[in-house]
N, C-alpha and C positions, 0 to 999 in steps of 0.2 A: 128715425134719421131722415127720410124722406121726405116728410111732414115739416121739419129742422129746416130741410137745405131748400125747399119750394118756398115757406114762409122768409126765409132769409134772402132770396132770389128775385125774390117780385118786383119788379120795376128795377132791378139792379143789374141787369145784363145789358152792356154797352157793347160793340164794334168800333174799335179804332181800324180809321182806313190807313193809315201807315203805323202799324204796328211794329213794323220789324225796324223801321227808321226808328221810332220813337224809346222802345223798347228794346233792342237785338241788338243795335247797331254797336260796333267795339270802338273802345276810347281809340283816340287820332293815335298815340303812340304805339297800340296796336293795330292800326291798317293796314301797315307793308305786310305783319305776321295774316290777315285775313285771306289777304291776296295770296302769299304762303298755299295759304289753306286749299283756297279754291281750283288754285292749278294741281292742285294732287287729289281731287275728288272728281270723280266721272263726272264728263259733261251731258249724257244721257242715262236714263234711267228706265230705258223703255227694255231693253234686255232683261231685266230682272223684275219688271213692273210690266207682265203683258199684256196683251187688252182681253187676251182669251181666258183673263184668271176670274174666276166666278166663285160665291159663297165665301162668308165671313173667314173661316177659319183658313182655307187656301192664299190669305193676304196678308197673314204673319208672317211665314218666311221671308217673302219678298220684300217687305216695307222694313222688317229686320234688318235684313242685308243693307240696304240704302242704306237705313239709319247709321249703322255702322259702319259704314265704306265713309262717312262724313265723320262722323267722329273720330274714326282710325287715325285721319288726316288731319284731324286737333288736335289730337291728344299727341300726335308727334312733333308740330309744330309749340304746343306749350313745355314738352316735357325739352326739348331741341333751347328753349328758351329759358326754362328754370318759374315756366308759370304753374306744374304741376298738374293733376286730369283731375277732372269734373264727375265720378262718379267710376263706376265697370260700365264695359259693354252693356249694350240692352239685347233682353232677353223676352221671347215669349212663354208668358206664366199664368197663363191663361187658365189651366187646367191647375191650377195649383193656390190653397190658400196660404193667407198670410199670417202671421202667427198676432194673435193679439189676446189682451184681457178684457176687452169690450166684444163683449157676445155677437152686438149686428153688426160687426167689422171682420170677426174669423172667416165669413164665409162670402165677403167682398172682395172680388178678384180684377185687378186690371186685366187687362191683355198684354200689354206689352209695358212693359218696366226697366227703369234703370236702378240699381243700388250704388251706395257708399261703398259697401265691400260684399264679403261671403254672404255673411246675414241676409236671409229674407225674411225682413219686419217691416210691419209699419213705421218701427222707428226709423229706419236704415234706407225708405223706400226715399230716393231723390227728383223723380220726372216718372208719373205715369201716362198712358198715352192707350187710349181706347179705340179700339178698329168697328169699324161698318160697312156693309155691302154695298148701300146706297148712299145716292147725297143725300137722299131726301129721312135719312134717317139721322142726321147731325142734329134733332132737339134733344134725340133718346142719347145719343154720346154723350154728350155737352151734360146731361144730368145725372149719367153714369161716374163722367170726369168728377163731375162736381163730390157725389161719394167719395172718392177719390181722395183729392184733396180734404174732405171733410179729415179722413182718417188719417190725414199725414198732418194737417196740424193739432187734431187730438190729442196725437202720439206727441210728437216733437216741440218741445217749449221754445226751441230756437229757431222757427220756421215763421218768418215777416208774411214770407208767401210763397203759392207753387205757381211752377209754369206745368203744361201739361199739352198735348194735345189729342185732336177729333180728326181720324184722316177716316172719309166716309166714301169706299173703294182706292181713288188717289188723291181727293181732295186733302188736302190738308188745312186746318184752323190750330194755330195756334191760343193757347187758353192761360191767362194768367190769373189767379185767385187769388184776392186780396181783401184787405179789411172795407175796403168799399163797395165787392161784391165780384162780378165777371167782367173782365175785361178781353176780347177776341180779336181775332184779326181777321179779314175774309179768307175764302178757303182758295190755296191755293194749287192748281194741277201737277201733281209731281212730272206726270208723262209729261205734258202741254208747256210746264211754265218751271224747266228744272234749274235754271239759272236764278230763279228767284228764290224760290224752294232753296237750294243749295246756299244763299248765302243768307236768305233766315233764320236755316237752321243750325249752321257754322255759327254764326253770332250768338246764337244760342248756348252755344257748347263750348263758348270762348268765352262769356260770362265767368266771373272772377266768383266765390262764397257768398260775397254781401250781393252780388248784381242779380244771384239767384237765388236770394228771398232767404238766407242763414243770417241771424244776429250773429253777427263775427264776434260778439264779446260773451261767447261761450262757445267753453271747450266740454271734451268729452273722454273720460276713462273708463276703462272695464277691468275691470276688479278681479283678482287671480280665481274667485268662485264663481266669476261671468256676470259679474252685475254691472251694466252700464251707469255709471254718474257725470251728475253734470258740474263745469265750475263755470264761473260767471266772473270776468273782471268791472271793478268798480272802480270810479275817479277816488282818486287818495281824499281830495276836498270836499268829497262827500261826506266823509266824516269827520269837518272842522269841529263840529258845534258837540261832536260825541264825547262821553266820557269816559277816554282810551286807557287800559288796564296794563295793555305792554306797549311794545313798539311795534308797530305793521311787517308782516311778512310783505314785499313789494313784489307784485307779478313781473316776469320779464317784458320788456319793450319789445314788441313786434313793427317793422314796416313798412308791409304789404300784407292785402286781403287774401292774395292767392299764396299756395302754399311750398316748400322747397320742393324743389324736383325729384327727389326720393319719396314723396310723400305722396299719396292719393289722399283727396280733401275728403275719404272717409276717414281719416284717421283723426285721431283728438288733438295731435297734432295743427289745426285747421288755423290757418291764417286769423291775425284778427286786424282792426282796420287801424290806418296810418294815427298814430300818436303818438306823442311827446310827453305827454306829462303820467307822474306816475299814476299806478293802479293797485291794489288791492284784490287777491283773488278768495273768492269765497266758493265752499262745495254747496252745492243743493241738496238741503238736507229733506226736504217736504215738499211736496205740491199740496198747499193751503185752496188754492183754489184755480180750475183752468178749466173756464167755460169752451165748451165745445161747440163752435161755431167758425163759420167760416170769414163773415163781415161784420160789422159791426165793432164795439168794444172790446172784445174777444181779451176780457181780463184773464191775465194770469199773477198769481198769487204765487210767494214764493219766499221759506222760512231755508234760511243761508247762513252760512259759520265761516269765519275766517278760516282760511287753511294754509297750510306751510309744506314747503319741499321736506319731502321723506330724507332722514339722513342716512349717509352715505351705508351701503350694504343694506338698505331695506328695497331695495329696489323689487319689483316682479314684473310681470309677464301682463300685457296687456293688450288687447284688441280693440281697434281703433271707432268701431262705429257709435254712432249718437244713437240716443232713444232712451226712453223710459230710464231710469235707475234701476229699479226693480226688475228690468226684462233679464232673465237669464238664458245665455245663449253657451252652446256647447261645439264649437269648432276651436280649430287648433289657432289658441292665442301666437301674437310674436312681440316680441322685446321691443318697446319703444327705445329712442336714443336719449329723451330728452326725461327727467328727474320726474318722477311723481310727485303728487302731493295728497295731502292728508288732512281730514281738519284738526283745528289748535285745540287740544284738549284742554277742557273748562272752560271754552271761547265761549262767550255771549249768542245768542243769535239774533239777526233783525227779520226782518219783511221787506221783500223786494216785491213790488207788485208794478207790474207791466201790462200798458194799457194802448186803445188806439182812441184818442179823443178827439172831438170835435173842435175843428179850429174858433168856432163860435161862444166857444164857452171855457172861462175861465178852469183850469185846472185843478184835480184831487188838490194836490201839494199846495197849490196858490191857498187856496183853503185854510187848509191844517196849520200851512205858516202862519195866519195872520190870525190862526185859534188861539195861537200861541199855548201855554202849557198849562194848562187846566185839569180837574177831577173828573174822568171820564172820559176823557178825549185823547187819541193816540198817539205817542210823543210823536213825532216829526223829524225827521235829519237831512232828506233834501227830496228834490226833486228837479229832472228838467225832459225836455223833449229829447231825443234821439239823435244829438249832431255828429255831426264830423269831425272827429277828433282831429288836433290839430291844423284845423281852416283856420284861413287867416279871417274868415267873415266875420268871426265873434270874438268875444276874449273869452280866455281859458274858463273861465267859471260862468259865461252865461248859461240860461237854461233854457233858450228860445233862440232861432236863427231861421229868420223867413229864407237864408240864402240855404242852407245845409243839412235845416231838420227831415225826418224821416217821415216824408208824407204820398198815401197813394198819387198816383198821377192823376193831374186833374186835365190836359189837354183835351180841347173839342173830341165829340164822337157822336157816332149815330145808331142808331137802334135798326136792326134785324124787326122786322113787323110781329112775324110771329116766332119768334125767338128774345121775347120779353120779359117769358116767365120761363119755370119748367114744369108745368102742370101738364107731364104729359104721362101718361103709363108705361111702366118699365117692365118689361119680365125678368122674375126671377133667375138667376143665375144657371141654377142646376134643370131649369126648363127650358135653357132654351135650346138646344141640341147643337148640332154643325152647323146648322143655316138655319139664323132665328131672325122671325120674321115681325117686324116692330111698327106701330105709329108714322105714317108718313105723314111729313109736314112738310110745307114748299118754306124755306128760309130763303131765298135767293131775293127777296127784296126789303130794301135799306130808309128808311126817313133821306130824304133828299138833302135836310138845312145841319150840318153841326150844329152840336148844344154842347154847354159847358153842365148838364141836369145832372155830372157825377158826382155824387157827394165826399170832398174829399177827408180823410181820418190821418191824425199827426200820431206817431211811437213817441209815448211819453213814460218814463219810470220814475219812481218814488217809493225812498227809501225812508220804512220806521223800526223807529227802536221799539216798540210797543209788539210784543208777540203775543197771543192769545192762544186761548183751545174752546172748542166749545161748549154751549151751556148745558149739552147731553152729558159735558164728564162732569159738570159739577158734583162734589163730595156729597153733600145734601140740600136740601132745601132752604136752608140758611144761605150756603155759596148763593144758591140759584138768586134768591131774592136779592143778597148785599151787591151782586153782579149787574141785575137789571136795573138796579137804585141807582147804579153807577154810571149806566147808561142811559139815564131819563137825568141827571143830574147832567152829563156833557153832552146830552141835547140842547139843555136848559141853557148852558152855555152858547152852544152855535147859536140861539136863537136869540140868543141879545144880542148878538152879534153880528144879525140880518140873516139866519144861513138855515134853513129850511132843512131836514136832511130829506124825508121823503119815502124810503125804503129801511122801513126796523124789519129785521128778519132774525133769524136764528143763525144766520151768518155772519152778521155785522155788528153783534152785542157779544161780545168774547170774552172767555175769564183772561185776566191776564197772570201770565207765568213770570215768578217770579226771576230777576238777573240775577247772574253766577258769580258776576266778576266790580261789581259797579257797585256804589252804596243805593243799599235799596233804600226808598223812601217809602215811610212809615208815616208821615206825616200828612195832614191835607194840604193842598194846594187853595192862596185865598187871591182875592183878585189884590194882594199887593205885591205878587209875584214880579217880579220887572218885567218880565214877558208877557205880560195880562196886557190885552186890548183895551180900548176904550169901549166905554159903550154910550150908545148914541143918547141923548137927552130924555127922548118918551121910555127909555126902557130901564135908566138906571133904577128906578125902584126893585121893580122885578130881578136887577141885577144883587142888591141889596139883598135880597130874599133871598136866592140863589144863594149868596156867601154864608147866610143863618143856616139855612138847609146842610151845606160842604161841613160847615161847622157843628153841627148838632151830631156828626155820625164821629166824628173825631177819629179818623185814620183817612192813612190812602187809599188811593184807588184799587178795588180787588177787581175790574174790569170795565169795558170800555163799550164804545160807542165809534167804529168805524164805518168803510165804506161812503165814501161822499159825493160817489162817480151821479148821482144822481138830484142834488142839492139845487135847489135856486133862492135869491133871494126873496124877502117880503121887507114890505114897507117903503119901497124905496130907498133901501140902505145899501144897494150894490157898489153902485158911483163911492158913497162912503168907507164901505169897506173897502174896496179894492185901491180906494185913492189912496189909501195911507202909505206912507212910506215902510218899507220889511220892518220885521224888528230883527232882520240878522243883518240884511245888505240891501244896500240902495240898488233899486232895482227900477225899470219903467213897467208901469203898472200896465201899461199895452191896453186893448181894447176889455173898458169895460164889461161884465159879466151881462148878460139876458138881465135886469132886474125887474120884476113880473107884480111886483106887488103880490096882494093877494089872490088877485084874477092869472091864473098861470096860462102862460103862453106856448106856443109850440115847443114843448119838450124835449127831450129826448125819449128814444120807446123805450116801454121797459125791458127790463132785463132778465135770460133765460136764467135761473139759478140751479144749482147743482141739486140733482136727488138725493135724499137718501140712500146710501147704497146698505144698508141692513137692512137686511131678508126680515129679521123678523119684524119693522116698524112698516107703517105704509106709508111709501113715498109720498113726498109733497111733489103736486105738479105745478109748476108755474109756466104756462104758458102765455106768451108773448100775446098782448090784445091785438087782435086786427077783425075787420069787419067778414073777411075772405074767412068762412070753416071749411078748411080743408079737409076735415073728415067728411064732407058732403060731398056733391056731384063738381065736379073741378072743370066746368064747364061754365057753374053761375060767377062771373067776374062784377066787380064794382061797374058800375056805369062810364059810358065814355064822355069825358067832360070834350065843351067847345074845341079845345085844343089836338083835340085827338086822341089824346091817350086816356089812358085807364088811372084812377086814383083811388088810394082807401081812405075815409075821414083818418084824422089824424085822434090816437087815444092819449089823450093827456095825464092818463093816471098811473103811476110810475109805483114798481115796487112791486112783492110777490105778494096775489089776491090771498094768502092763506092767510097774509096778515094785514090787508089792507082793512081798514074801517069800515063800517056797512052802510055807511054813506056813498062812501067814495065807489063801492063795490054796484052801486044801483045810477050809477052815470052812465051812461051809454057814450060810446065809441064818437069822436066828432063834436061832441057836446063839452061845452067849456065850463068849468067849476070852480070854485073857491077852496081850494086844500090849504087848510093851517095847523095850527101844529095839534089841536084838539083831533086831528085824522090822526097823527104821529102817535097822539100819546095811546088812542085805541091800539093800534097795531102793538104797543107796548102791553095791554093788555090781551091780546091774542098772544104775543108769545108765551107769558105765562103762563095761560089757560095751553095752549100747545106743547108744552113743554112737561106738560103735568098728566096731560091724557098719554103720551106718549113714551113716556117713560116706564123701562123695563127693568125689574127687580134682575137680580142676577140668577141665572138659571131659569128663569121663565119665557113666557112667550105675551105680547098682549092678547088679552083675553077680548071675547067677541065685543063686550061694549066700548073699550078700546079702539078697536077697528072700526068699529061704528062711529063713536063720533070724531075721529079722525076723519074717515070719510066726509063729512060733512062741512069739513074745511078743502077738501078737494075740489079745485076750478076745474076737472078735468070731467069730473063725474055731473056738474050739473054747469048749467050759463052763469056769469058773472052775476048779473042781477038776483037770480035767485039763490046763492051762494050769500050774496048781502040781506038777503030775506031769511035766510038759516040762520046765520049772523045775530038779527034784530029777537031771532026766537030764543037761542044761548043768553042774549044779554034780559031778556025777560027773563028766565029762569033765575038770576042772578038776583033778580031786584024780587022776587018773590021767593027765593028762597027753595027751590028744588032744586039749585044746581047742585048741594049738599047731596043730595041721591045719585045724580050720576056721576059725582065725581068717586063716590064711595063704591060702585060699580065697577069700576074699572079697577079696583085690586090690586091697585101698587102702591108703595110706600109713599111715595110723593101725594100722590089723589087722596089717601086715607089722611095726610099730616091735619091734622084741622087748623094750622096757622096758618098755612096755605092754604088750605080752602076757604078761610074766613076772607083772605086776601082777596082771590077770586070771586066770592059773591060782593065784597064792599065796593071792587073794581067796577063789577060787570056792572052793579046797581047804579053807579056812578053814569054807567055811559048808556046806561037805557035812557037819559032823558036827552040824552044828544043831539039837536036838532038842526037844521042849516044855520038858523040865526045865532047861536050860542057863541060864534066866535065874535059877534057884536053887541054882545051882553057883558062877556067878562074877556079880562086882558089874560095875558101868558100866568099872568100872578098869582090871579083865582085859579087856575086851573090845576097850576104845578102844586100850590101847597098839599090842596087835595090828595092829591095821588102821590106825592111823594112822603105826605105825613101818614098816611095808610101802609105803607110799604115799611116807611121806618118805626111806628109803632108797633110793627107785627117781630121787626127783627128786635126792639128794646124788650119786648113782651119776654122772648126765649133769656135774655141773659138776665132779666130781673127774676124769673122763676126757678130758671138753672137748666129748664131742660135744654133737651137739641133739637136741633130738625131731624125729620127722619133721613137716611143716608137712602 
């Protein structure tokens, strides 16, 4: 985790010097209620704050009591008003863990905490806040806090961002964590500067659900057996283009963020934000995928059901707090007033998937829309950024609003000198005793010039009808291959269509699951679909070939080809695609997409992706390329360019190394490459070959050559480069014909099938001759037949003989 939040941290810790203006400050029609506030809160703080209080733990009570002499006096003036409280009292809980199912999290303990309600979880945890002896010990808070927050938005799918703070004896810094990284305020003296203190942190505690980092369009129920679930409301016009099986259960109209007066915003009950047009509410049925990070893209993936009000006498007993679905909590529930819901039995499900993307770069959705509806590619229903429902800045149905949409703060700020990164050493928890003695560092000087160097990140969602599972449940070896066909074929697609994807994984090529409610299509999709794009002039051939291929397999799609957060174009087709007008609604195509050609340009980094969480397989590690190894001395930093600061080359090469090409894998950090889709179609070849070593017969375990050569696609266990040098040695095997031995080693059904393994050496043979120059030898045309006539020969092979694949 550590390792996670320094690499995520680097260069992304800013100081704003009006923080509490910028950030704190309560709407104008709240002002009279602040000033409320502030005349019923002490105007000294030095009686409970003395100078003779010495060592950590002696400065919990004290800083408690403050805390709470301030809040007392919000929470009377909201609850006086009908704006409802912001959490419980804060508590020191210091000595005390948090309950979690993430092993390096059970035993991370704030100091001082506020909850939603009774629960103490991560789920329920609302503002934590980490104490220090000294100033000069606010680097080791600040990456305490950062922990901190890692764990709360791990837990919480409905967390935009935390506030938190570092009071370091009586300093206080406030800390807001967001998908752009840290953002601080200076520390300010409780004793010395209480009038400011006082109304920082009122403003604070006067923040409405959305002003303190809750997506207000999820609520939360616990379940009469203690299971927290989530529901999520969605625009009704989200699903114009669906095809609807009944009539919409319509969620109720809410119109304010903050919540009624009987309510504490721990309750599921929680306000949601000012709208007018209807909604749709769906239960969260799965967490598909929620990367754990704190900046950045920090995707969450999300398989959702319509759900409907329980009818009358089904009501029970419910406790109000958010968190996990799965968390089960054992305190005395109480009676909500308002109707439960349930989901619609035999309902459909979609994929909500919730993202923070880069204002720079054309969006997932914008994509998928203009894929339109193709073999292999995942249907599409909408997508837009984050607005404000009901502003008059947009109409009801845009999906972009530079005035409304939900973007970190990008306002001037300046940098702390050595408070830049957090490469600093932390003690263990359980080591440090009463009075633990930490890393001094002087933070007390600031970059003199504002800079706008924050990068900022837009909340965008996108909704597909296309659910998948993955290619570890496949039935047999058959599924596995008609599934990857299916995913090299709506590659094949994007790619006539200018659109690079970049990142094949075992995440993003999915079986798909068959609809409940909707006629299933059985049929293939051919480019005379009315939804087919055009394709551009140098590629219709290859498009032609494409439809032969769709056609030779004669059904539909049995899986897909998602994930696009990583895409750019080639050929100079970006301008082209993007110009076209929707094929659902007339839309302005807004600023062109990066378009890179084949020379790719500053990217985006790649992306952390999910472990394997079975014990008995070995994790894939993907970690993020940077030039900084932080498993070494955290001392050697990059070089200080002219400017001053500190810089890493930037890694251009996108996608998890276990399936990256062994080309691309022997490029060094900085260095600029030609990636086409001859790298894609490798990576399509690793996952086969990954997919095959790793597969466990039922009742066994991998046996040691198993483990063995899994390892050897492990980026953790060796460098990039020489991972692509393992690489070059597999695919020789291939081409000479001994991969047949180790595959037959590994002692699973899959490894032993010989159509699959026939697959696997004509593959890997194929791409031992792979060389820089090859993609200016043969077009997309040469390359696809190849591999996808290899793939579909093997599947023709089993039904003209009769056998099966093995299961």
């Amino acid at each position: 985790m550590d390792r996670c939040i320094m690499d995520e941290m680097y260069g992304n810790i800013y100081c704003d010097p009006d923080f509490a203006g910028n950030l704190l400050a309560v709407k104008n029609e709240h002002a009279p209620l602040m000033e409320t506030v502030l005349r019923n809160c002490p105007t000294s703080f030095n009686r409970k704050l003395k100078s003779s209080t010495s060592g950590e733990h002696s400065l919990y009570k004290p800083i408690v009591d403050v805390l709470n002499s301030i809040k007392e006096a919000v929470d009377t003036v909201r609850k006086d008003n009908h704006l409802g409280t912001l959490g419980q009292a804060f508590l020191d809980h210091h000595a005390h863990d948090l309950s979690s199912q993430d092993p390096q999290m059970s035993h991370v303990r704030p100091d001082l905490v506020m909850f939603e309600g009774a629960q103490a979880a991560w789920e329920t945890l609302v503002m934590p806040i980490e104490i220090k002896a000294k100033v000069t010990y606010l680097k080791v808070g600040m990456k305490k806090l950062a922990r901190y927050a890692y764990g709360i938005l791990s837990h919480q799918i409905h967390r935009r961002y935390v506030y938190g703070m570092v009071i370091c004896r009586w300093a206080a810094t406030f800390v807001r964590f967001d998908r752009s990284g840290i953002l601080h305020s200076k520390p300010i003296d409780m004793r010395k500067q209480p009038d400011e203190f006082r109304r920082a942190f009122a403003g604070l505690m006067m923040l409405d659900r959305d002003g303190f980092g809750y997506d207000t369009a999820f609520s939360t129920e616990l379940t009469p057996d203690g299971e927290v679930e989530y529901y999520v409301d969605l625009p009704e016009y989200a699903f114009l283009y669906d095809e609807a099986v009944s009539e919409p259960e319509i969620a109720p109209l809410a119109s304010a963020n903050y919540p009624t007066t009987d309510d504490n915003d721990a309750s599921s009950q929680q306000g949601t934000v000012d709208r007018q047009l209807p909604t749709r509410r769906f239960k969260v049925m799965e967490r598909l995928c929620h990367r754990k990070s704190i900046c950045g893209r920090a995707t969450i993936v999300l398989r959702i059901r319509e759900a409907r009000k329980r009818t009358q006498g089904q009501g029970g007993t419910v406790e109000p707090p958010s968190g996990h679905r799965t968390r089960r909590f054992t305190t005395q529930q109480t009676k909500l007033d308002k109707p439960e819901w349930e989901e619609v039995p035999g309902a459909n499900d979609y994929v909500l998937k919730m993202i923070w993307r880069s204002p720079n770069k054309q969006p997932e959705g914008e994509v998928l829309e203009r894929l339109g509806r193709a073999h292999g590619v995942p249907e599409y229903l909408w997508h837009s950024d984050k607005l404000k429902q009901g502003a008059t800045c947009h109409k009801s149905s845009s999906d972009t609003c530079d005035t409304c949409h939900d973007i970190t703060p990008i306002q001037p700020v300046q940098t702390a000198i050595n408070l830049c990164n957090l490469n600093v050493e932390v003690m263990e928890e359980e080591k440090e005793g009463r009075n633990p003695q930490h890393a001094e560092v002087d933070t007390d000087t600031y970059t003199e010039e504002l800079n706008a160097d924050r990068a900022p990140r837009i909340y965008n969602w996108m909704l597909l009808r296309s659910v998948g599972r993955p290619l570890c449940t496949a039935r047999d070896t058959r599924e596995l291959l008609e599934v990857i066909l299916d995913g090299i074929l709506g590659y094949w697609h994007a790619l006539n269509r200018g659109i690079l994807h970049r990142d094949i994984t075992h995440g993003n090529v999915l079986i798909l699951i068959p609809e409940v409610g909707r006629r299933v299509r059985t049929e293939s999709i051919s480019q005379n679909s009315s939804q087919a794009p055009t394709v551009p002039e140098g590629l219709k051939k290859s498009e032609e070939l494409l439809q032969k291929a769709v056609a030779r397999i004669s059904r539909g799609s049995r899986g897909f080809l998602g994930d696009y957060d990583l895409y750019t174009t080639h050929g100079g087709l970006g301008p082209w695609l993007f110009g076209q007008p929707s094929k659902r609604k007339s839309r302005e195509p807004g600023s062109p997409t990066r378009d890179t050609g084949v020379t790719l340009e500053a990217g985006p980094r790649p992306k952390r992706h999910k472990r394997n969480d079975q014990s008995t397989l070995v994790a894939i590690s993907n970690e993020k390329s940077r030039d900084l190894d932080l498993s070494q001395d955290l001392s050697r930093l990059p070089p200080i360019a002219p400017d001053g600061k500190r810089y890493k080359p930037l890694d251009f090469r996108t996608g998890a190394p276990t399936f990256m090409s062994s080309r691309v894998l022997q490029i060094g950090p900085g260095e600029r490459f030609r990636q086409t889709h001859e790298d894609d179609l490798e990576s399509f070849f690793w996952l086969i070959y990954w997919c095959t070593i790793q597969h466990t017969d039922p009742g066994r375990s991998p046996n040691d050559a198993s483990i063995k050569f899994l390892g050897e696609l492990d980026p953790l266990k060796t460098d990039w480069k020489n991972l692509g040098l393992a690489k070059l040695g597999i695919l020789s095997k291939c081409h000479n014909g001994k991969i047949y031995k180790d595959l037959k080693s590994c002692e699973n059904a899959w490894a032993d099938d010989p159509i699959l393994a026939k697959v696997i050496q004509q593959l890997g043979s194929h791409f031992s001759g792979f060389n820089d120059n090859f993609s200016d030898q043969y077009g997309p045309e040469d390359q696809f037949l190849q591999i996808v006539d290899i793939i579909t020969k093997a599947i023709e092979e089993t039904n003209s003989d009769g056998d099966t694949f093995n299961a």
